[in-house]
C-alpha positions as CSV (number, residue, x, y, z in Angstrom):
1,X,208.7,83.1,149.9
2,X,208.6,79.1,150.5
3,X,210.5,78.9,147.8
4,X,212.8,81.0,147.5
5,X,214.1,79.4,151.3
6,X,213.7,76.1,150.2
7,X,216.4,77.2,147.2
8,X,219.0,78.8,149.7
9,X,218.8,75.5,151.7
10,X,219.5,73.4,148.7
11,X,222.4,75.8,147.5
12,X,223.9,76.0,151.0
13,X,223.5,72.0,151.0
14,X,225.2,71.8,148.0
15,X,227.8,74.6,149.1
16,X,228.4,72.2,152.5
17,X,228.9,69.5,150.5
18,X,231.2,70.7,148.0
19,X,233.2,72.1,150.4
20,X,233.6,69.0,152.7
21,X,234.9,67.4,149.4
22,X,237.4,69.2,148.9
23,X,238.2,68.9,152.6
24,X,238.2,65.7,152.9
25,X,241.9,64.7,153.8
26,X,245.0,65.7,152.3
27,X,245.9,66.6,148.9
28,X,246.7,63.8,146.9
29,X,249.8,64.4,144.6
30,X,249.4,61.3,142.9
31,X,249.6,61.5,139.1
32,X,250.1,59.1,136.0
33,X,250.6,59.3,132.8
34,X,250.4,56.9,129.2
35,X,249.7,56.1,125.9
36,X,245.9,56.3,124.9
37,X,244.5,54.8,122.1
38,X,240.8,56.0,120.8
39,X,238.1,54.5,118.5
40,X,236.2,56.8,116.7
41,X,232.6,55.0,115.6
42,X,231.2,55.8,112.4
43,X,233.7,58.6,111.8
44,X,233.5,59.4,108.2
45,X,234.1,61.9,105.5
46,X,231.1,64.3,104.7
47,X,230.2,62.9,101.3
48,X,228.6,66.2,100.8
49,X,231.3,68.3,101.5
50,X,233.7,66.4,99.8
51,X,232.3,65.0,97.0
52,X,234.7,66.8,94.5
53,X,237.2,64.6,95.2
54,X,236.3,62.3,92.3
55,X,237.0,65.3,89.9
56,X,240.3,65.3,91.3
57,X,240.9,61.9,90.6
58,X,239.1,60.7,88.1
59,X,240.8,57.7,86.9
60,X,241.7,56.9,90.6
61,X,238.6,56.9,91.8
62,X,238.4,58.8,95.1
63,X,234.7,59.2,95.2
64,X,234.0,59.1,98.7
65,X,230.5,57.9,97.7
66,X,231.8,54.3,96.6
67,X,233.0,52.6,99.5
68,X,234.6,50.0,97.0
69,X,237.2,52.2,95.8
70,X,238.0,54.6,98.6
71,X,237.4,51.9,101.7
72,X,240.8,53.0,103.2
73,X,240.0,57.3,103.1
74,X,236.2,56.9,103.9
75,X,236.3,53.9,106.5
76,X,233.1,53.4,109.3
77,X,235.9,54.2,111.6
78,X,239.0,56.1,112.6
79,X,242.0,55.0,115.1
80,X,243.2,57.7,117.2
81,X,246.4,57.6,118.8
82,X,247.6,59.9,121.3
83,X,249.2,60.6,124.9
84,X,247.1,61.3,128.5
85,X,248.8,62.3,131.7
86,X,246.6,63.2,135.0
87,X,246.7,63.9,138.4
88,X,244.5,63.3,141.4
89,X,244.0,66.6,142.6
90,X,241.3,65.6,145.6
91,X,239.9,62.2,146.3
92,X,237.4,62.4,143.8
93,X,238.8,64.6,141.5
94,X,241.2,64.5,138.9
95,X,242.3,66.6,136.3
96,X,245.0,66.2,133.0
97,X,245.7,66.9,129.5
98,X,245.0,64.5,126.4
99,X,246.7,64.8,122.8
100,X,245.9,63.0,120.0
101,X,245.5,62.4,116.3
102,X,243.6,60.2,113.7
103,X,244.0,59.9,109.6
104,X,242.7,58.4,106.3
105,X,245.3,58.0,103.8
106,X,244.4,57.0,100.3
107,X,246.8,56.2,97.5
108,X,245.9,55.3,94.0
109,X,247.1,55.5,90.5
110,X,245.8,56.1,87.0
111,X,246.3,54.6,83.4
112,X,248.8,57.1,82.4
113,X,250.7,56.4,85.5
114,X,249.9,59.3,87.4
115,X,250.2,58.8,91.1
116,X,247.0,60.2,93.5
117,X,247.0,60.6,97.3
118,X,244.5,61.6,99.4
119,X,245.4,62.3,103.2
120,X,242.4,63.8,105.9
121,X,243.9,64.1,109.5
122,X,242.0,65.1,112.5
123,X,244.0,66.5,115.5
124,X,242.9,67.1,119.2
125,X,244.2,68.3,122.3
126,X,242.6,69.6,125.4
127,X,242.0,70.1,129.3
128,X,240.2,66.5,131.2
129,X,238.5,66.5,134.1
130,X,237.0,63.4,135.8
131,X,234.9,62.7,139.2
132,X,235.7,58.7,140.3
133,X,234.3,56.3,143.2
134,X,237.5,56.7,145.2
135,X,236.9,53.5,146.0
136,X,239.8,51.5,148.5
137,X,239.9,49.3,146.0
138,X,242.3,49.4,142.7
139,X,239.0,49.2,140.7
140,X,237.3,53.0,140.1
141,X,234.1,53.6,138.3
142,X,234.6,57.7,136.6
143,X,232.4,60.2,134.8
144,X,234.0,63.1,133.2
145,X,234.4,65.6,129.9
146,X,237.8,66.7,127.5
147,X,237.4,70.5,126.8
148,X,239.7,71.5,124.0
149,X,240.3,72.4,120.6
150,X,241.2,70.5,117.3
151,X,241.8,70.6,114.0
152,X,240.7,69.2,110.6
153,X,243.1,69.0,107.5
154,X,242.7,67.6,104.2
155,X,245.7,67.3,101.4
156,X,245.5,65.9,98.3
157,X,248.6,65.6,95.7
158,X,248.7,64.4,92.2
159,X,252.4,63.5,90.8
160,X,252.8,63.0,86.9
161,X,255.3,59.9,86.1
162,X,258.8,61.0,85.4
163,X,258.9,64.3,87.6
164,X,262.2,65.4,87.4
165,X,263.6,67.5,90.2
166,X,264.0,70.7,88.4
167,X,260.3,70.5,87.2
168,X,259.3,70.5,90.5
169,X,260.9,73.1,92.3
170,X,260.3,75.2,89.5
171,X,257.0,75.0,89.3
172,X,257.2,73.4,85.9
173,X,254.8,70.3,86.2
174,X,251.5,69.2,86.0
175,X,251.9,68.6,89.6
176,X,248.7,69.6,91.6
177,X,248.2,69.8,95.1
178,X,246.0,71.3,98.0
179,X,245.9,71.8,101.9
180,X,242.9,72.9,103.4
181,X,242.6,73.3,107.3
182,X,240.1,74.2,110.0
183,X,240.4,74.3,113.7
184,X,237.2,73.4,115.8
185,X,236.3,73.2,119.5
186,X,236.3,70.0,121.3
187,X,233.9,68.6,123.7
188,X,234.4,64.7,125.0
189,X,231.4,63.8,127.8
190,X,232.3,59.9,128.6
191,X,231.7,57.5,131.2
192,X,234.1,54.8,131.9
193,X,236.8,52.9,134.5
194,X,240.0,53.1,136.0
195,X,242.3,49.7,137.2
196,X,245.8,50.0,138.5
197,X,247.0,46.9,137.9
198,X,250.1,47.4,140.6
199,X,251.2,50.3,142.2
200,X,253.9,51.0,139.4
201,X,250.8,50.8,136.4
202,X,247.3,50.1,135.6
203,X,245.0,51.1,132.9
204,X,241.9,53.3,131.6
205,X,238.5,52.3,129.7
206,X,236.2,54.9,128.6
207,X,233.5,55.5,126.2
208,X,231.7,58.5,125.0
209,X,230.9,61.3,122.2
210,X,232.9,63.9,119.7
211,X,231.6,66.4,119.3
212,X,233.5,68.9,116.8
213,X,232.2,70.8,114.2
214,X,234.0,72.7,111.9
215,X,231.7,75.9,110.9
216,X,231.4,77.1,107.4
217,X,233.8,79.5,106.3
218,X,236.3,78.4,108.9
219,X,238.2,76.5,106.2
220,X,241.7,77.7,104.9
221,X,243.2,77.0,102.1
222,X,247.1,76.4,103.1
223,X,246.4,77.8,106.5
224,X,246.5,81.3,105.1
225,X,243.7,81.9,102.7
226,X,240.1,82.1,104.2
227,X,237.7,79.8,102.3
228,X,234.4,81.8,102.6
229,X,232.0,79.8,100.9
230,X,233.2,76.6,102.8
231,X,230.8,74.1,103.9
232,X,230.0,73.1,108.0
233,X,231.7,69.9,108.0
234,X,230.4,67.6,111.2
235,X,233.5,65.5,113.0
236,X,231.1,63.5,115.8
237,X,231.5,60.4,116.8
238,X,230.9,57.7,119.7
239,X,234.3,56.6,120.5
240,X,236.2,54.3,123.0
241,X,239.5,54.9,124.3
242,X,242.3,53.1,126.5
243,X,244.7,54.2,128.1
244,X,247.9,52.5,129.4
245,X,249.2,54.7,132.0
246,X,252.6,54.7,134.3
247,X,252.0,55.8,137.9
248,X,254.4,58.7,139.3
């Protein structure tokens, strides 16, 4: 029976302090919004999963296994660029939205001329919310998560010399050429800071993990045709991001 009380008195603690939060003063409209620019750590292509790209390409050599020839598609690292606007929505709180996107692109060509390109892009978008010092200073330490979805694409193109346009649009070429797709859920945990640097502008620092999975058999072939023997392909990351934001 101890127990059980000493439970309710923590959750109506909690419950009085939650509430006195949220009470504490006036809303605060204040929003602002920017540019954001993210890091993604070790992000790289699952050389298991995609290892067939060297049959593609053979005289090109896209084999995401030799770092020497695909260094550009199969980097320790991708640059995300992307756009964050948020809102104080109590003292402490803070919620927004955050778009962005990150790519490989890979050209190469063979001995007979014929030109290879290899493009992977990884696209996110979701709901933030943060919890910050509110500190009277401009300076604001800030814990918080991204809660969204994204997606995975990979296209690959190979273009004989001499393509005339005719050939192409009919179909009459030794063109080839895929698009495979998969969307994934999002989940961004980070720690970080907040500076305004005036009252018009300041600017963002955080640091934290992606975690996106793409499942096996989500993959689609042209966004239309399910892939059902598709392999999980694993999109996590540490990852640092700044933001650049304009105060409304």
């Amino acid at each position: 029976m101890k127990r059980w009380i000493n439970t309710i008195i923590f959750l109506l603690v909690m419950a009085g302090s939650l509430q006195a939060q949220f009470a504490e003063g006036k809303t605060v409209l204040r929003g602002a919004i920017g540019p954001a620019f993210s890091y993604m750590l070790s992000f790289e292509l699952d050389e298991t999963a995609f290892a067939a790209l060297s049959s593609f390409s053979p005289g090109a050599h896209f084999d995401i296994g030799d770092p020497t020839n695909t260094s550009i598609i199969n980097s320790s690292g991708m640059l995300v660029t992307g756009f964050e606007g948020f809102g104080e929505v109590t003292p402490h709180w803070t919620i927004g939205m955050y778009a962005g996107q990150g790519e490989y692109l890979a050209y190469a060509q063979d001995a007979a001329n014929v030109d290879y390109m290899i493009n992977f892009v990884v696209s996110q978008v979701g709901v933030t919310a943060e919890f910050n010092t509110h500190s009277r200073s401009r300076f604001k330490l800030l814990g918080g998560s991204l809660f969204g979805i994204g997606q995975a694409s990979l296209n690959a193109s190979s273009s004989p010399a001499n393509e005339s346009w005719t050939n192409i649009v009919s179909g009459d070429s030794l063109r080839q050429a895929f698009e495979l797709s998969s969307w994934t859920p999002v989940i961004q945990p980070y720690l970080g800071m907040r500076f305004d640097i005036s009252r018009s502008m300041g600017f963002k620092a955080i640091a934290g993990w992606n975690e996106q999975v793409a499942a096996a058999g989500s993959w689609k072939l042209y966004h239309n045709k399910v892939i059902s023997d598709s392999p999980e392909v694993l999109l996590r990351a540490l990852f640092f991001r700044f933001q650049l934001y304009v105060i409304l």
